[in-house]
C-alpha positions as a printed Julia matrix, in Angstrom:
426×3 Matrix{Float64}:
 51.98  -29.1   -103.13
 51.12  -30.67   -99.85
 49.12  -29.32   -97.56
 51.0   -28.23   -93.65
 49.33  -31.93   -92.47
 50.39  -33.79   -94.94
 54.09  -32.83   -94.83
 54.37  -33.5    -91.13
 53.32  -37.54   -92.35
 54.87  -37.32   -95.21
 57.76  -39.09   -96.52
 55.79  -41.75   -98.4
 56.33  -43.92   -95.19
 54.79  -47.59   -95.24
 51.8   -48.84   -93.34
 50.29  -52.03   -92.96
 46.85  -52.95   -92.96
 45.66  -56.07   -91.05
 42.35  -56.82   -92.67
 40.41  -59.62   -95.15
 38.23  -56.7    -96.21
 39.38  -55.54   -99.45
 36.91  -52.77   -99.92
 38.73  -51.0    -96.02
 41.92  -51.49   -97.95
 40.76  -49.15  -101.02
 39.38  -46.65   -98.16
 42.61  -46.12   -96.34
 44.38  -46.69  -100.03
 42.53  -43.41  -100.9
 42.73  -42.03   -97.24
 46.42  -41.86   -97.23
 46.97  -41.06  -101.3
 50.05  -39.88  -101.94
 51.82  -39.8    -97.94
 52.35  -43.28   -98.49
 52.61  -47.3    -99.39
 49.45  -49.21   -97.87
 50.13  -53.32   -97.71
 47.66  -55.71   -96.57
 48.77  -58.51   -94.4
 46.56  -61.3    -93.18
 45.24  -61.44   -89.8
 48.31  -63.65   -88.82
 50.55  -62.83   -85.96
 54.32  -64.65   -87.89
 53.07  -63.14   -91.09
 52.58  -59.46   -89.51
 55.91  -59.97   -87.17
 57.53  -60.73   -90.43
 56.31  -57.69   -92.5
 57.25  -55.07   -89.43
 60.65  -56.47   -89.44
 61.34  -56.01   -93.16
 59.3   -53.17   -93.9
 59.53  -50.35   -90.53
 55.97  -49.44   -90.69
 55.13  -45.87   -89.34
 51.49  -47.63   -88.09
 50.17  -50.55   -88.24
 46.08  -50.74   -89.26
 43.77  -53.51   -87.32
 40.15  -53.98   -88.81
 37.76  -55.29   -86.24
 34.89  -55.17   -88.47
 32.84  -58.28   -88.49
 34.31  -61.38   -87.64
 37.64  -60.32   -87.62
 37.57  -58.41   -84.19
 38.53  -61.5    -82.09
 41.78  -62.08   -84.88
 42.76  -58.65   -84.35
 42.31  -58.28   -80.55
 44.75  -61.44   -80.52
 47.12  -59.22   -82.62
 47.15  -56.22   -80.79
 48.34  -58.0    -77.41
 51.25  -59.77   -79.09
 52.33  -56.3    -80.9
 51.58  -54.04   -77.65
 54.09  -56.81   -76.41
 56.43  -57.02   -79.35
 56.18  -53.67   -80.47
 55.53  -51.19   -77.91
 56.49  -48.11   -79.62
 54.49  -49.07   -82.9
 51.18  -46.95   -83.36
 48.06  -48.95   -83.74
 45.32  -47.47   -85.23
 42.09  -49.8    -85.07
 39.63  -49.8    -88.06
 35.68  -50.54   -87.96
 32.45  -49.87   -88.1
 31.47  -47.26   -85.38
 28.29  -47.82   -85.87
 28.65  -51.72   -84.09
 29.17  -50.8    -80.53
 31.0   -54.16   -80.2
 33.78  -53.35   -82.82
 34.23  -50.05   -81.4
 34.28  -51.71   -78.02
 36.15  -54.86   -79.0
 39.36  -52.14   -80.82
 39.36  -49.9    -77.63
 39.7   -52.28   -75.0
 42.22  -53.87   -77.59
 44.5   -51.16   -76.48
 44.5   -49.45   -80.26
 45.84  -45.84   -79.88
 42.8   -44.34   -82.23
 40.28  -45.83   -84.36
 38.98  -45.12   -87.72
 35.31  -45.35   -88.82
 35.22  -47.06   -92.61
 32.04  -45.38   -93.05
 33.68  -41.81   -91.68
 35.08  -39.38   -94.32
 38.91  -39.82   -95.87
 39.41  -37.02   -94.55
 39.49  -37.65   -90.83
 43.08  -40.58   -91.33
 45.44  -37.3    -91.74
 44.74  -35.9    -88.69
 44.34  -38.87   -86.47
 48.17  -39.79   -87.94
 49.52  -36.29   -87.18
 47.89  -36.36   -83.04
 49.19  -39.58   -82.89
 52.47  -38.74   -84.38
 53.22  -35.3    -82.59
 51.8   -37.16   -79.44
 54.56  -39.99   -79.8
 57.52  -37.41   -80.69
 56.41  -34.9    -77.16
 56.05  -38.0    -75.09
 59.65  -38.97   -76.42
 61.28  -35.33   -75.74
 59.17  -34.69   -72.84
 61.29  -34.23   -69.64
 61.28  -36.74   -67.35
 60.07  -35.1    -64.31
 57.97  -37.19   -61.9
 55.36  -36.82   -58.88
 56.25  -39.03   -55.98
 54.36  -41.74   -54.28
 53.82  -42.43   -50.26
 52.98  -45.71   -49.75
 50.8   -46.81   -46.48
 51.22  -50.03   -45.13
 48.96  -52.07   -42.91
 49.57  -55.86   -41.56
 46.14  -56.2    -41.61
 42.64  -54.95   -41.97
 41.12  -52.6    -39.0
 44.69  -50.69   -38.18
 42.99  -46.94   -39.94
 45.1   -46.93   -42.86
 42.29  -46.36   -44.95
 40.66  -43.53   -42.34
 44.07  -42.08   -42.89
 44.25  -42.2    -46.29
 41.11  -40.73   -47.06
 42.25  -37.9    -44.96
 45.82  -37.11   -45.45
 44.37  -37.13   -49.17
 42.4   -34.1    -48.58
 44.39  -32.5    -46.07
 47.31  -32.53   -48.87
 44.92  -31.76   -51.25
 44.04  -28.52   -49.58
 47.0   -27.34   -48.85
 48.46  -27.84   -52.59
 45.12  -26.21   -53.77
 46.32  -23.55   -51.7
 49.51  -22.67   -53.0
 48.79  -23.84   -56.44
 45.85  -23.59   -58.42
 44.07  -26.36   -60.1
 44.94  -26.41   -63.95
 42.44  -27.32   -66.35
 43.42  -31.18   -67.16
 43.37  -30.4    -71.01
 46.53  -28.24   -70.41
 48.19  -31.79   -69.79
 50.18  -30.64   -66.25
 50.45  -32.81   -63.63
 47.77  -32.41   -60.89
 47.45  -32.5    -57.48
 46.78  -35.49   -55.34
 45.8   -39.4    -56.33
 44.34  -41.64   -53.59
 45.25  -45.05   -54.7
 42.1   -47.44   -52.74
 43.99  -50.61   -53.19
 43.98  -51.91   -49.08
 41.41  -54.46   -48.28
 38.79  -54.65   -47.57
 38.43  -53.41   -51.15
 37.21  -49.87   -51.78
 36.78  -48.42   -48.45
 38.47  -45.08   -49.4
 35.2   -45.11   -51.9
 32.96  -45.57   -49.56
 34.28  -43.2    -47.21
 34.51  -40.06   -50.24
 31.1   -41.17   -50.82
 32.16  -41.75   -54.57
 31.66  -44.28   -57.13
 33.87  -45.52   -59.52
 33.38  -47.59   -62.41
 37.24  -47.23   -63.48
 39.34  -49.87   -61.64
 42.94  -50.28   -60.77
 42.72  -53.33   -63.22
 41.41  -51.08   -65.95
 44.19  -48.62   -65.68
 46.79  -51.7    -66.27
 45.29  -52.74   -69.02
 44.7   -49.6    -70.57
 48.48  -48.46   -69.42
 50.01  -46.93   -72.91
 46.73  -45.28   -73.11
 46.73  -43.2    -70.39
 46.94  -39.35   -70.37
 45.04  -36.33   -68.92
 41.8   -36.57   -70.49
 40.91  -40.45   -69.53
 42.43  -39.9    -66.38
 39.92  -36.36   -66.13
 37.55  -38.59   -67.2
 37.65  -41.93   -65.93
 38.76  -41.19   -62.3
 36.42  -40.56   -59.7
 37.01  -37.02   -57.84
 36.15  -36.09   -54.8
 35.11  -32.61   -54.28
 38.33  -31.54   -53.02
 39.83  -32.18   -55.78
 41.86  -35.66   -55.42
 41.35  -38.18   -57.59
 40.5   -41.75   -56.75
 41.14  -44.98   -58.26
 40.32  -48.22   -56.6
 40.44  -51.81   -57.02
 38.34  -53.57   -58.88
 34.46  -54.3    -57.18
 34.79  -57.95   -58.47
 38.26  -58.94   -56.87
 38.64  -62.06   -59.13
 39.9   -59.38   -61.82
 43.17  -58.92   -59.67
 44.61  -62.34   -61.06
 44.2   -61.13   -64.75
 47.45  -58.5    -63.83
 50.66  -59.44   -62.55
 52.71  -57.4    -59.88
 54.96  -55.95   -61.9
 52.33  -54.69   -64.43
 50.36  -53.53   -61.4
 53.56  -51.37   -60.44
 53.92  -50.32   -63.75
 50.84  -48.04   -63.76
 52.07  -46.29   -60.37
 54.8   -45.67   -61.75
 53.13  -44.66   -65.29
 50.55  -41.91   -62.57
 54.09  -40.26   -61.23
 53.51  -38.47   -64.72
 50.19  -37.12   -64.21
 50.46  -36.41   -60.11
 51.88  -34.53   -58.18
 51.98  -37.03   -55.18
 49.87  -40.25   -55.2
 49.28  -42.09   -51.64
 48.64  -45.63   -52.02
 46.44  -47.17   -49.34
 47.88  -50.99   -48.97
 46.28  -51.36   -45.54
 45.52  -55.49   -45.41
 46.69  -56.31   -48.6
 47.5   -59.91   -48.76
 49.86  -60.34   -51.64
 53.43  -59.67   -49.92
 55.0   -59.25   -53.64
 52.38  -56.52   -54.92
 53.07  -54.71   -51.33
 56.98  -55.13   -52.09
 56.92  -53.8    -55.42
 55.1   -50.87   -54.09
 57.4   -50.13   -51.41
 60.66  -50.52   -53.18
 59.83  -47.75   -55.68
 57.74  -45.52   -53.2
 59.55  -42.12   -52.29
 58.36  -42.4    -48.49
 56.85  -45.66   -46.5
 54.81  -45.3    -43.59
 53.93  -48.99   -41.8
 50.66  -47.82   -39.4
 49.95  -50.08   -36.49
 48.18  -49.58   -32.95
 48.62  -50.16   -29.76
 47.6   -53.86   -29.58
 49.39  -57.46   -29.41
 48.03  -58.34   -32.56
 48.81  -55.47   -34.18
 52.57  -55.41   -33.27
 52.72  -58.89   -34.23
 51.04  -58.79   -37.27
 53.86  -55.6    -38.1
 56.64  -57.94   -37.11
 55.7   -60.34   -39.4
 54.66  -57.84   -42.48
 58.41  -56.01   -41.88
 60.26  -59.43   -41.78
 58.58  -60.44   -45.23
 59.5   -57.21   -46.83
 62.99  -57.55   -45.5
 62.41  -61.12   -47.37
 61.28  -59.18   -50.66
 64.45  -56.85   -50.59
 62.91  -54.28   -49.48
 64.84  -51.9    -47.09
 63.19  -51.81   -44.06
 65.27  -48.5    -42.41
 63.43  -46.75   -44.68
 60.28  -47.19   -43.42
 58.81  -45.41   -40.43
 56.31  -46.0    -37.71
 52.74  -44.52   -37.66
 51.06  -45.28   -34.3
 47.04  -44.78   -34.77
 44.29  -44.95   -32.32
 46.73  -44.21   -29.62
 44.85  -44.15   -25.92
 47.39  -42.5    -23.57
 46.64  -44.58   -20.28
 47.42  -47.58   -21.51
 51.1   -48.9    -20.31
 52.62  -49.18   -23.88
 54.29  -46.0    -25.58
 54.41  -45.38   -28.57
 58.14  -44.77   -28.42
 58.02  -48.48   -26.82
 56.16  -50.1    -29.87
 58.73  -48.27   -32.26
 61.28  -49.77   -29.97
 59.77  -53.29   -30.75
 59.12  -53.0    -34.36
 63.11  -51.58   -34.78
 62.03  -48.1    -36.77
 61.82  -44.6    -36.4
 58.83  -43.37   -34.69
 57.02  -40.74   -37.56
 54.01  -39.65   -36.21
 50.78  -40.64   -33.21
 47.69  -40.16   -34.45
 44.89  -40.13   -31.17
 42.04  -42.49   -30.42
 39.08  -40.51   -31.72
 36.47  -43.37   -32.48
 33.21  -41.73   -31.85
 34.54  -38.12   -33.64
 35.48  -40.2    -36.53
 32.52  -42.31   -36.61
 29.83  -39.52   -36.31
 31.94  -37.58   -39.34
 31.07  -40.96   -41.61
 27.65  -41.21   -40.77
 27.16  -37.53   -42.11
 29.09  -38.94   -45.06
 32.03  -36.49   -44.21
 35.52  -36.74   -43.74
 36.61  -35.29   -40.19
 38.92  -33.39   -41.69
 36.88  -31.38   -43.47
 33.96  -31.17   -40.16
 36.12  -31.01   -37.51
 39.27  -28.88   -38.48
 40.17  -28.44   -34.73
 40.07  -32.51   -34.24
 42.59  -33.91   -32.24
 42.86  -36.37   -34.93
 43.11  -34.37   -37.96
 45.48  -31.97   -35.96
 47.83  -35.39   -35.88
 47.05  -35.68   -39.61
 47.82  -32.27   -40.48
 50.96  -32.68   -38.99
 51.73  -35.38   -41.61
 50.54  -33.66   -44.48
 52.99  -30.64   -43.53
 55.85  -33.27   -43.25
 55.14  -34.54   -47.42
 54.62  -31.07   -48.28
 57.79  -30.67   -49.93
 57.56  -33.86   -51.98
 54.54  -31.87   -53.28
 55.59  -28.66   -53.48
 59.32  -30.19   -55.09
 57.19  -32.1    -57.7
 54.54  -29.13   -58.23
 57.43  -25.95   -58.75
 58.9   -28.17   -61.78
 57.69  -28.3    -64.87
 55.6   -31.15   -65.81
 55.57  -33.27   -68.88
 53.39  -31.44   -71.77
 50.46  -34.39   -73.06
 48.78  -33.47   -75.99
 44.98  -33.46   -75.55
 43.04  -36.78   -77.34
 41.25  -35.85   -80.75
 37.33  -34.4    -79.43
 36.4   -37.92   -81.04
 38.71  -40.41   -79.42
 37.39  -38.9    -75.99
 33.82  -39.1    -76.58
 34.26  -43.18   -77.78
 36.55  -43.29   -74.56
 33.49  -41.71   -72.32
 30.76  -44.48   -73.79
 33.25  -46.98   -72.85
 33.48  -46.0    -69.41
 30.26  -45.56   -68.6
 28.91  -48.79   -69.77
C-alpha cells in the first residue's frame, strides 16, 4: 500500500530526465520506484520539445552536474518559454556551489542533491505539486499599484515616495496587523525605487539591497512570500523595498513588458505597491506602468522647466495610449509668493489638481542628514501634513485590497529557502 505522499503523486505519471549521467538516472529511477516511468532524454532542446509533446510529463528533471550545467541552463529558458506551467526540478551536486548556483538562477522550481537521500524526491514533488494546484484555485484577488511620475530628475518624487511609503505604511499597520510572511497573505506596502537617479529611495531608508528589480524579472515564476521576506530590503516600518539594479547596464537584459510583468506578478503579495518613476527615461517602461496602475499621480513644481518638461512627458504618454484624464496633478515644493498657482499650473498641464505639497527644503534636508525620514521626525511638518493628506486619499485602495482575502502561497521546503538565502547574499 502506498504511503499518504505517494498517492497524492501517484498515478504512475511520466517524467523526463535531461541528463548524460547514467548513474543520476538509476538515483531518481529508485527515487521515484513505483509512482512512476523515468525516461532519459539528451540535453537537446527538439529532442526534449519532442518527448513533452508525446509523452505529458508531470516534471521535467535538468542535471547541472559537471559540464552539463551550461546545456541545461540553455534548456530551462526555452521550456520556462515553451512550457510555462511544466515543473522543473534541477538535479546536482550541492556540494559545487556553481551547479547549485548555475540550476537556481536557471529558474528550476526545486533542486535535488544526487548525493542527498531517495527519500527527499517525494516530498519536493508533492510541495511542488500542491503549490501548482493552490496557485491554480487560488482567488484572484489583487493589491493595487500608484504609480508616481516625474519628467525629470529633482521634481521630489522620490522624497515623496519614501514618505507616502511610510505614512501608508503606518496607517495600514494600524488597522491591520503585520502577518507573519510564512502565512503567505498579502502584506502591506512595496516601495518600488525604480526613478533615476537610481536608488535614491535606498539611500534615503538608509537600506541596502542586494535584490534588484532585474532579479525579480528574472526570477518571476519563482516568486512567493518567503524570497520576497527574504530577498527584499525592509525598512523598519515595515515596507518593503526593491530597487533597480546598482549596475544600470542590467536594465537592457529585460524588456518592458517583462519588467511590467513582475508589478503586476507583486499585486499578489501587496497590498498597495507605489512605484517611484521620477526621471525615468524610457517613455515605454513609464507607459506600461501607467496603463495598468490603479491611480497616476504626474508631480511637478512650480518652475518653467518643470511645466515644460510635464507637457512633454503627458504628450508622449498620450503617444503610448495611455489615458491622460486619468492622471492627476501633484504640485511639490510649492512657495506661496510666487505669481503662479497651483490651480494655474493644473490649468496649463490640462488635469485635475490632486494635492500641494509645501516648500520645506531645509526641514527635509536636516531630517536626511539624521538619516530620517521627516515623516517619522517631524509629524507636525507642514510637509508631511500635505503627505498625510495623500496617504488618507489611497487609504481605501489599501484598506479595499487588505479586508479581502488574499491568495494562500504555500511556504518553500526549509531547504529550498536556505539555497535561496546563499544565493542572495553572495
Amino acid at each position: 500500500m502506498p504511503t499518504p505522499l505517494q498517492a497524492s503523486v501517484q498515478g504512475r505519471g511520466v517524467y523526463l530526465f535531461a541528463s548524460d549521467n547514467r548513474e543520476h538516472t538509476g538515483w531518481l529511477n529508485a527515487a521515484l520506484g513505483q509512482l512512476g516511468q523515468v525516461t532519459t532524454v539528451a540535453l537537446d532542446e527538439r529532442f526534449l520539445n519532442e518527448q513533452i509533446q508525446a509523452s505529458t510529463p508531470r516534471s521535467v528533471f535538468l542535471d547541472f552536474s559537471g559540464d552539463q550545467a551550461l546545456r541545461s541552463t540553455r534548456l530551462a529558458a526555452s521550456l520556462r518559454r515553451d512550457w510555462p506551467e511544466l515543473l522543473l526540478i534541477g538535479t546536482g551536486h550541492a556540494n559545487e556551489a556553481n551547479t547549485t548556483l548555475a540550476a537556481l538562477r536557471a529558474g528550476v522550481d526545486d533542486f535535488l542533491d544526487v548525493d542527498g537521500p531517495l527519500g527527499e524526491v517525494l516530498p519536493v514533488l508533492q510541495d511542488l505539486m500542491t503549490r501548482r494546484q493552490s496557485a491554480r484555485a487560488a482567488p484572484q484577488t489583487k493589491g493595487r499599484t500608484v504609480a508616481l511620475l516625474g519628467a525629470r530628475a529633482g521634481l521630489g518624487v522620490s522624497t515623496l515616495a519614501c514618505n507616502l511609503t511610510a505614512l501608508l505604511q503606518a496607517q495600514r499597520s494600524a488597522t491591520q496587523p503585520r502577518m507573519p510572511a510564512q502565512a503567505g497573505r498579502r502584506q502591506g506596502v512595496a516601495l518600488l525605487d525604480l526613478g533615476l537617479p537610481a536608488r535614491d529611495n535606498l539611500l534615503y531608508l538608509g537600506l541596502k539591497s542586494e535584490f534588484s528589480f532585474v532579479d525579480g524579472v528574472q526570477n518571476l515564476h519563482r516568486l512567493d512570500p518567503t524570497l520576497l521576506h527574504t530577498a527584499l530590503a525592509q525598512h523598519d516600518s515595515g515596507a518593503a523595498v526593491l530597487p533597480l539594479p546598482a549596475n544600470l547596464a542590467q536594465i537592457r537584459e529585460i524588456s518592458h513588458t517583462e519588467s511590467a510583468s513582475l508589478i503586476q506578478r507583486l499585486t499578489e503579495f501587496f497590498d498597495l505597491q507605489i512605484a517611484d518613476l521620477g526621471g525615468f527615461s524610457s517613455i515605454d517602461f513609464v507607459a506600461h506602468v501607467a496603463r495598468d496602475a490603479d491611480k497616476i499621480w504626474i508631480v511637478c513644481d512650480q518652475s518653467i522647466g518643470g511645466i515644460v518638461s510635464t507637457a512633454s512627458l503627458l504628450r508622449e504618454l498620450r503617444d503610448h495610449d495611455v489615458n491622460v484624464q486619468q492622471i492627476s496633478l501633484v504640485v511639490n515644493k510649492f512657495e506661496p509668493f510666487v505669481n503662479l498657482t497651483a490651480l494655474d499650473i493644473a490649468n496649463q498641464l490640462g488635469l485635475p489638481l490632486a494635492h500641494v505639497l509645501p516648500a520645506r527644503a531645509s526641514a527635509l534636508l536636516s531630517a536626511s542628514c539624521q538619516g530620517q525620514l521627516l515623516a517619522r521626525t517631524a509629524r507636525n511638518d507642514p510637509y508631511v501634513t500635505a503627505v498625510g493628506e495623500m496617504a488618507r486619499h489611497l487609504m481605501p485602495l489599501l484598506d479595499g485590497s487588505a479586508a479581502s482575502e488574499g491568495i494562500e502561497f504555500p511556504s518553500r521546503t526549509p531547504r529550498m529557502a536556505q539555497m535561496l538565502n546563499k544565493w542572495i547574499r553572495r
